[in-house]
GULUMTOR-834282 format. One line per 10 residues: for each residue x, y, z of N, C-alpha, C, CB. Coordinates in nm, 3 decimals. Glycine has a CB too. Layout:
BEGIN
X:Y:Z:X:Y:Z:X:Y:Z:X:Y:Z  ...
This chain:
BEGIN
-1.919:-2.048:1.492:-1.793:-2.008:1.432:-1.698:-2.126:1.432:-1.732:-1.887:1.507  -1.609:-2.117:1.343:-1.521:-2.235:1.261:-1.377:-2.268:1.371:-1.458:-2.159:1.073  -1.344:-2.337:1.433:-1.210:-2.341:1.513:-1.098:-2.259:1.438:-1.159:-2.498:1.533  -1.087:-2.251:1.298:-1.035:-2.169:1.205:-1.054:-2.052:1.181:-1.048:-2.203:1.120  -1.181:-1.985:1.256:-1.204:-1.835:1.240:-1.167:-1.799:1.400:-1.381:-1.788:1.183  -1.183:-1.891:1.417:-1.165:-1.803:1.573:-1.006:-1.810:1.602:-1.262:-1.892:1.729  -0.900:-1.874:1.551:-0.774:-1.874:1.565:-0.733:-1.753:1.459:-0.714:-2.021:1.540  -0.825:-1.665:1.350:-0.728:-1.606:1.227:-0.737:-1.476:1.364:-0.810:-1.571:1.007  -0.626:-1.374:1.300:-0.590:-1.264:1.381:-0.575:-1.187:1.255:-0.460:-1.276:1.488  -0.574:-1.044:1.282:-0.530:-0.924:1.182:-0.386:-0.905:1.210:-0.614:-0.774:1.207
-0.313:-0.846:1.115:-0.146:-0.802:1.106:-0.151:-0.721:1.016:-0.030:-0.908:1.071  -0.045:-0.625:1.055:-0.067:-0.479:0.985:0.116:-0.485:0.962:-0.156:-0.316:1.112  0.135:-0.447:0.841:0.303:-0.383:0.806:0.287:-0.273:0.817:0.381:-0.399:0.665  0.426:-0.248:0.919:0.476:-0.113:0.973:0.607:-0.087:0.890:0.508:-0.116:1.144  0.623:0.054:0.801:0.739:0.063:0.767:0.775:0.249:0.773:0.748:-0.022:0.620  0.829:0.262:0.860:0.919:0.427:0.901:1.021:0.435:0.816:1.000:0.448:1.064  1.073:0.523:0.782:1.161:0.600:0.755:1.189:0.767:0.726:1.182:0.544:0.682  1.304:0.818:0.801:1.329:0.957:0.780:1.396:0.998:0.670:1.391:1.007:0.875  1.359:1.082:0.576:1.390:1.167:0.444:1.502:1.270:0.470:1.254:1.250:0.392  1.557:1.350:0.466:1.594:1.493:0.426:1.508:1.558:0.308:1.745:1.495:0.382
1.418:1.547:0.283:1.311:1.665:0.213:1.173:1.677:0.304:1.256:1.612:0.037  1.117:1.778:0.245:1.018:1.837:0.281:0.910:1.764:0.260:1.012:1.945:0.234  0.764:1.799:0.314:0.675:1.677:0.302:0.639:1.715:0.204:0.573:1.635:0.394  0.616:1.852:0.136:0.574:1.880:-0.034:0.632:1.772:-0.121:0.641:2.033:-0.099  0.791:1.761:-0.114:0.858:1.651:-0.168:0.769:1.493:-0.207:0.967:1.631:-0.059  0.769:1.462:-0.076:0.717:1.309:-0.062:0.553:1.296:-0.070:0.768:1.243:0.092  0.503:1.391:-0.063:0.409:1.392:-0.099:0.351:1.399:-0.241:0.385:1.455:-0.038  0.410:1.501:-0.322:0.416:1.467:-0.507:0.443:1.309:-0.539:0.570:1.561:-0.594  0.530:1.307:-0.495:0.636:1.156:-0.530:0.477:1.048:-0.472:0.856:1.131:-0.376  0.423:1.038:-0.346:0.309:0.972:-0.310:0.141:0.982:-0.424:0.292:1.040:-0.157
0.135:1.098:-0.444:0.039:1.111:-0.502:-0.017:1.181:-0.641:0.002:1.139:-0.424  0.106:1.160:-0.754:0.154:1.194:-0.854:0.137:1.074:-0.947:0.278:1.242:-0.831  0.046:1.072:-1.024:0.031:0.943:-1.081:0.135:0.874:-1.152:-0.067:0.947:-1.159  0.255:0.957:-1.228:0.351:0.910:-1.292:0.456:0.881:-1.190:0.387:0.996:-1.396  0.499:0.973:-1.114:0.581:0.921:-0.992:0.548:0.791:-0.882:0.587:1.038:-0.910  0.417:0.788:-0.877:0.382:0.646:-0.804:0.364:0.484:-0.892:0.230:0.678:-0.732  0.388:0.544:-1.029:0.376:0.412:-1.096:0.538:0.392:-1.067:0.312:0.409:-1.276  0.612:0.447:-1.052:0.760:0.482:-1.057:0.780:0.367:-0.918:0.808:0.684:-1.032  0.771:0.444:-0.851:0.794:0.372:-0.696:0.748:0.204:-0.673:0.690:0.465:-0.580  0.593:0.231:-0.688:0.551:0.127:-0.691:0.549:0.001:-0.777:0.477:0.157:-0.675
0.605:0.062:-0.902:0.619:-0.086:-1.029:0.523:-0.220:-1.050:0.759:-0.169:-0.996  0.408:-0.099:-0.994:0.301:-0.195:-1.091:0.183:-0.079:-1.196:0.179:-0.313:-0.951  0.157:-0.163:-1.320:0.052:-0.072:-1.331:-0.047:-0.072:-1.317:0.037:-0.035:-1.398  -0.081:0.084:-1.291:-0.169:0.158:-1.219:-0.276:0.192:-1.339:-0.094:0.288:-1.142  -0.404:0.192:-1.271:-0.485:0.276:-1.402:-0.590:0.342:-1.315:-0.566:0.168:-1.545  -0.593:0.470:-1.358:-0.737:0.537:-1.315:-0.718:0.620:-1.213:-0.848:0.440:-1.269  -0.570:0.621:-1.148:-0.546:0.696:-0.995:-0.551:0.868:-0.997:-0.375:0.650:-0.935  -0.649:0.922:-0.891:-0.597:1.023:-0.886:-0.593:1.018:-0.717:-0.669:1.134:-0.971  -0.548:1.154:-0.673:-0.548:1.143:-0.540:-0.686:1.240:-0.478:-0.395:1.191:-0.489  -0.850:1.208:-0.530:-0.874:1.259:-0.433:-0.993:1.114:-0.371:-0.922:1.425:-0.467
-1.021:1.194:-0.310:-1.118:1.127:-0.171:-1.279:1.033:-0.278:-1.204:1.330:-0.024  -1.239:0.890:-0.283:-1.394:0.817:-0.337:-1.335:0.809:-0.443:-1.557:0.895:-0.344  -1.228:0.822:-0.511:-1.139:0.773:-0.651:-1.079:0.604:-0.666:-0.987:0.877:-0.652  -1.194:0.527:-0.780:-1.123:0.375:-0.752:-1.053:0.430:-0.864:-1.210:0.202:-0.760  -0.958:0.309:-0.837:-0.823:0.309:-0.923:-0.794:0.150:-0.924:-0.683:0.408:-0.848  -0.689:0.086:-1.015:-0.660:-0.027:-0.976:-0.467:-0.051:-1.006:-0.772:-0.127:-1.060  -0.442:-0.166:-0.970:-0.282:-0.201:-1.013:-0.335:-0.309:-1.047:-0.142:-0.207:-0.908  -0.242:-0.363:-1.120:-0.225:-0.494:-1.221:-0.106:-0.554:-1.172:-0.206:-0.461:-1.390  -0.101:-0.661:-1.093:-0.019:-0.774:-1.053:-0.004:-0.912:-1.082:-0.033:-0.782:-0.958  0.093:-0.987:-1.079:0.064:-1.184:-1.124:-0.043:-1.222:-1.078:0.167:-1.311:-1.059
-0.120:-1.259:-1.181:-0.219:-1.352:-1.180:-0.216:-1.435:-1.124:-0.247:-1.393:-1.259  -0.287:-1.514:-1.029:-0.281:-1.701:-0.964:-0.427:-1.728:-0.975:-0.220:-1.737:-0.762  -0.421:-1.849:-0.999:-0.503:-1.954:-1.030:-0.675:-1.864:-1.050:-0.484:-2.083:-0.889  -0.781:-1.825:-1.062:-0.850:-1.790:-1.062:-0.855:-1.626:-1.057:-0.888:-1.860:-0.999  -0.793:-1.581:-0.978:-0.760:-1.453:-0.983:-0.687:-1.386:-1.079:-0.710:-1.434:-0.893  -0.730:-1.234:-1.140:-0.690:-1.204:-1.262:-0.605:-1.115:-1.173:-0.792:-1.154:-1.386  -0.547:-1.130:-1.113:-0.438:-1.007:-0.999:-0.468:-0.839:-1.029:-0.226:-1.028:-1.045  -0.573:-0.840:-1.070:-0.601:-0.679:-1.026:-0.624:-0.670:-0.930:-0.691:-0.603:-1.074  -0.583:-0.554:-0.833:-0.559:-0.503:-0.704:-0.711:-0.374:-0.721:-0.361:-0.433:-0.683  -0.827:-0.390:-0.644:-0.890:-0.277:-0.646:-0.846:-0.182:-0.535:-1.024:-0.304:-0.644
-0.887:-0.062:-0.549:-0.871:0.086:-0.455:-0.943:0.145:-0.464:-0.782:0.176:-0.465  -0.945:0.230:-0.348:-1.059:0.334:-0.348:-0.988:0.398:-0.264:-1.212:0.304:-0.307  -0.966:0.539:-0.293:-0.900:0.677:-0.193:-0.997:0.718:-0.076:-0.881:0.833:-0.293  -0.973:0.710:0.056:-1.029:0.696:0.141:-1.004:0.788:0.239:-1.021:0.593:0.163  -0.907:0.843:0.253:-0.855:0.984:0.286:-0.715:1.079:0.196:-0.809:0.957:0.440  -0.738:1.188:0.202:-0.670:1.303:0.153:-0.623:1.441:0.245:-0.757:1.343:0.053  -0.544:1.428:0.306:-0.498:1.543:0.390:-0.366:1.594:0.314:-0.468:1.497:0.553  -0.344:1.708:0.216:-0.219:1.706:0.177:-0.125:1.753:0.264:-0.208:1.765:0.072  -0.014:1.690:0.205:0.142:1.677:0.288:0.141:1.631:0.427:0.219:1.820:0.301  0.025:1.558:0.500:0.012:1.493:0.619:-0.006:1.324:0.602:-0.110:1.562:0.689
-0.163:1.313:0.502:-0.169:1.199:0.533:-0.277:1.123:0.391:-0.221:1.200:0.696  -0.216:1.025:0.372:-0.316:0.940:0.222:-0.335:0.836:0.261:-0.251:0.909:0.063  -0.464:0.785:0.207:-0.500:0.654:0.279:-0.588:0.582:0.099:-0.640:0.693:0.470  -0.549:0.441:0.109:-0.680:0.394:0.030:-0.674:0.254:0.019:-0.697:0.455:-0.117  -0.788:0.171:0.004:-0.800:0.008:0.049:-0.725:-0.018:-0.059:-0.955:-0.083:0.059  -0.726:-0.177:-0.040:-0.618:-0.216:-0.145:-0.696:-0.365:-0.094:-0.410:-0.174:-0.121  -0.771:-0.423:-0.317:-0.853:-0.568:-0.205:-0.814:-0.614:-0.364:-1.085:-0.576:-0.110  -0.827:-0.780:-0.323:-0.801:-0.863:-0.448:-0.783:-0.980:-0.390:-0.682:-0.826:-0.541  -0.770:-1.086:-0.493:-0.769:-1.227:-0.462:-0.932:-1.293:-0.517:-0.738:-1.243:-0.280  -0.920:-1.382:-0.497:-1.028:-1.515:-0.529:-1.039:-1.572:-0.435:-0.999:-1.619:-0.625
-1.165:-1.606:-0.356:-1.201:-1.721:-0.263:-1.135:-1.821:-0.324:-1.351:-1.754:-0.242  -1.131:-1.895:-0.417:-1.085:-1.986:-0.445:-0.955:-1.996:-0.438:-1.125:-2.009:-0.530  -0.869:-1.911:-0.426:-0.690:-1.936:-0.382:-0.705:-1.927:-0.316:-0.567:-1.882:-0.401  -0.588:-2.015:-0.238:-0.568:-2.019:-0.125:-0.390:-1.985:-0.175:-0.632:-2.163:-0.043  -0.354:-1.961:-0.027:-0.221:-1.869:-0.034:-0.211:-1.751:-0.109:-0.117:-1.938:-0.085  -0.092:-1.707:-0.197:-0.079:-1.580:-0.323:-0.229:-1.661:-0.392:0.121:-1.579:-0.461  -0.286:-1.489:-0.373:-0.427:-1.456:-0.440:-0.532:-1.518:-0.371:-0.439:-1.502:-0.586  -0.524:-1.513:-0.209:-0.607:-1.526:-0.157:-0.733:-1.396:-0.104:-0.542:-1.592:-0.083  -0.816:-1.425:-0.072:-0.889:-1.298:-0.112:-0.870:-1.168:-0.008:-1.047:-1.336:-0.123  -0.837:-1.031:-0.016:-0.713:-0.940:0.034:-0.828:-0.833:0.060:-0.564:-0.896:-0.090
-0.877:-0.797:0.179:-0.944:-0.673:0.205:-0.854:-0.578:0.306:-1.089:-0.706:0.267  -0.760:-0.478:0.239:-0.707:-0.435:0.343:-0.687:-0.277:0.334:-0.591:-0.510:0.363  -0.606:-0.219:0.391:-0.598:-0.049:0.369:-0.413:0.015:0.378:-0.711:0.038:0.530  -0.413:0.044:0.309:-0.243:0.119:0.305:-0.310:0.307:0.313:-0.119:0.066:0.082  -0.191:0.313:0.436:-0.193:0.482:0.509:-0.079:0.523:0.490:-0.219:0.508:0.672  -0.037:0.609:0.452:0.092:0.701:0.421:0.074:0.818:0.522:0.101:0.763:0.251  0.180:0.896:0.631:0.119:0.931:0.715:0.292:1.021:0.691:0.040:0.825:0.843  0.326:1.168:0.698:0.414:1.252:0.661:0.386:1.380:0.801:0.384:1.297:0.486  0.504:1.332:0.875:0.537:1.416:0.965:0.661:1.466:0.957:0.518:1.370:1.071  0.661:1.624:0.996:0.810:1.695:1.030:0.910:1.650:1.098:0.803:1.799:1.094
0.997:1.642:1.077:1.082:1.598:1.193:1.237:1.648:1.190:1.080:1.441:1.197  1.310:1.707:1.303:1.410:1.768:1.238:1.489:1.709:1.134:1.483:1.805:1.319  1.531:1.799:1.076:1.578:1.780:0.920:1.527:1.710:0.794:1.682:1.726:0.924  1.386:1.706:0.821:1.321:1.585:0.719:1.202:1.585:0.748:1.369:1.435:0.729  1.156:1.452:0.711:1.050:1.453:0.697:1.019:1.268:0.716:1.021:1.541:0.564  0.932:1.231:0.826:0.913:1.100:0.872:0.798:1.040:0.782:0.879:1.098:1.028  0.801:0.945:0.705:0.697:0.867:0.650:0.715:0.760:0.708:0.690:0.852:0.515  0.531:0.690:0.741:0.501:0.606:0.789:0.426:0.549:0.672:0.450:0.631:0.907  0.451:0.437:0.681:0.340:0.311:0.592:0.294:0.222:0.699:0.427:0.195:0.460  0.170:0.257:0.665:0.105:0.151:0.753:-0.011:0.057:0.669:0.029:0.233:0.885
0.020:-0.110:0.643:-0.067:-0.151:0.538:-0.107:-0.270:0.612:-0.003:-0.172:0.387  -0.261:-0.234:0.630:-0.332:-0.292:0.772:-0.432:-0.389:0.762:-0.402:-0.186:0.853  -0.498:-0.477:0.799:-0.605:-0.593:0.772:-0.564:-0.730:0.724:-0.698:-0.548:0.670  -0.493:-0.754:0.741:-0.405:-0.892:0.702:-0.464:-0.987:0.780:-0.239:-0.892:0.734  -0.537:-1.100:0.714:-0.583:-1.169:0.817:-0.527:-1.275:0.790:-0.714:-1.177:0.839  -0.459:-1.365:0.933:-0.391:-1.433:0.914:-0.437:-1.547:0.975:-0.289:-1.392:0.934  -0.463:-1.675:0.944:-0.382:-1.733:0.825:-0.383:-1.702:0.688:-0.404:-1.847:0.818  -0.489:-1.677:0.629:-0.564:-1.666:0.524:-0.439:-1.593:0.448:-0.713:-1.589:0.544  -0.402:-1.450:0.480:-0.308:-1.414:0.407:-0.181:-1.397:0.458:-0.342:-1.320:0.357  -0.150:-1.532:0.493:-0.003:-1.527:0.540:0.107:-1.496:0.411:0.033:-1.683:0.613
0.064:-1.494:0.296:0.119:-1.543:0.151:0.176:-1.374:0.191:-0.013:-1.601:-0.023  0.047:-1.314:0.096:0.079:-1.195:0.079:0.121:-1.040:0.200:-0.023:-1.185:0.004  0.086:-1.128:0.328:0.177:-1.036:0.443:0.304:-1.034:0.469:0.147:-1.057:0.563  0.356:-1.204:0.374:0.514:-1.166:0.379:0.570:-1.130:0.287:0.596:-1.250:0.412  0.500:-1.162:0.173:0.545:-1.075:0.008:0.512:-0.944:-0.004:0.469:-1.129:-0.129  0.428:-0.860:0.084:0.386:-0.727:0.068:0.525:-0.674:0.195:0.184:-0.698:0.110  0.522:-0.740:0.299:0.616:-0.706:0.401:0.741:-0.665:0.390:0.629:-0.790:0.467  0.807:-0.751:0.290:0.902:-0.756:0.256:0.905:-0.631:0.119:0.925:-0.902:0.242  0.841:-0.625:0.004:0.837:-0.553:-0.061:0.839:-0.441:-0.055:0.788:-0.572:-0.096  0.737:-0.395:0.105:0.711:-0.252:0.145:0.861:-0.195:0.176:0.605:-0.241:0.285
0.925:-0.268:0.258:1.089:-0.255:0.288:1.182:-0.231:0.213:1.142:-0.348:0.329  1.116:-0.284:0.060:1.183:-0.235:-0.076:1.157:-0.044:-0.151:1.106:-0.359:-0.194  1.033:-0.059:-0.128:0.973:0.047:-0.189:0.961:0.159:-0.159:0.887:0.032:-0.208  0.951:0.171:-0.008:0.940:0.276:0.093:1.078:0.367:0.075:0.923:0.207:0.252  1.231:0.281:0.027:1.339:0.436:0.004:1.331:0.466:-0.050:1.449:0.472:-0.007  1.227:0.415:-0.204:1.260:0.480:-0.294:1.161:0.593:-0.327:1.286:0.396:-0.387  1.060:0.562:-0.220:0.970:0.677:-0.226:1.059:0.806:-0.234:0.872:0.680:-0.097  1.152:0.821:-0.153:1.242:0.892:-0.103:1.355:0.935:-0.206:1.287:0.822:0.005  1.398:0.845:-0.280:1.453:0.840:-0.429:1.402:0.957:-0.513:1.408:0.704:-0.505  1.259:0.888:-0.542:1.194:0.948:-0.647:1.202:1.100:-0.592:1.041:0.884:-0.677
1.117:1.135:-0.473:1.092:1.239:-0.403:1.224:1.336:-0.430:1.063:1.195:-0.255  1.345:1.269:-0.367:1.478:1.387:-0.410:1.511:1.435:-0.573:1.637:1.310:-0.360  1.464:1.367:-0.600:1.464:1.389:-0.745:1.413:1.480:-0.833:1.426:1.310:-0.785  1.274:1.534:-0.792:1.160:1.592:-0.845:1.216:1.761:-0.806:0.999:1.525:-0.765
């Protein structure tokens, strides 16, 4: 093994937040194909929400990589919990569009007056994807109220 493999580590983005709606709410808004192109602002093709469903998003392209994001739905518990990988990149980039095997969990617990969503978007191996653990990191921090947005809305 490479002095370089044995220094990479995994990092996972953690992002909480409490709602005032119900998990029926945030859960449509999560797994609603028109409402999640909404939230998420990329497009999406092929998504549904059940269990062994690929789907993909369409993101900036870098150097070799055509920035499609593949998925595959990997769990389905409604109004508790959604899970599905999320992989892309090119061996050949290095940094943005380096090659991305990882998993995003949406995880909807009660909590008085609301309703707690967790994002948890996990396998980041770092160095390798230091790029996209701070551009997804940061983004998730963007996206995650508006889950909540959309959700009050519906």
């Amino acid at each position: 093994m490479s002095k370089a493999a044995l220094k990479s580590r995994t990092q996972d983005i953690v992002v909480e937040k409490v709602f005032a709606h119900p998990p029926e709410k945030l859960w449509k808004a999560l797994t609603t194909f028109e409402l999640m192109s909404r939230w998420l602002r990329m497009p999406t093709t092929g998504f549904a929400p059940v269990k062994g469903n690929r789907f993909t998003y369409q993101t900036t392209p870098a150097g070799k990589w055509d920035g499609v994001i593949h998925c595959e739905v990997l769990e389905v518990k409604p109004n508790e919990r959604f899970s599905y990988s999320w992989k892309g990149g090119r061996e050949s980039n290095v940094g943005y569009g380096a090659p991305l095997d990882t998993v995003v969990t949406f995880t909807l617990a009660t909590v008085g007056g609301g309703t707690r969503l967790s994002l948890v978007h996990s396998g980041f191996v770092l160095p390798r994807n230091e790029s996209a653990f701070k551009g997804m990191g940061d983004g998730w921090q963007k996206v995650v109220p508006t889950i909540g947005d959309i959700a009050g809305g519906e």
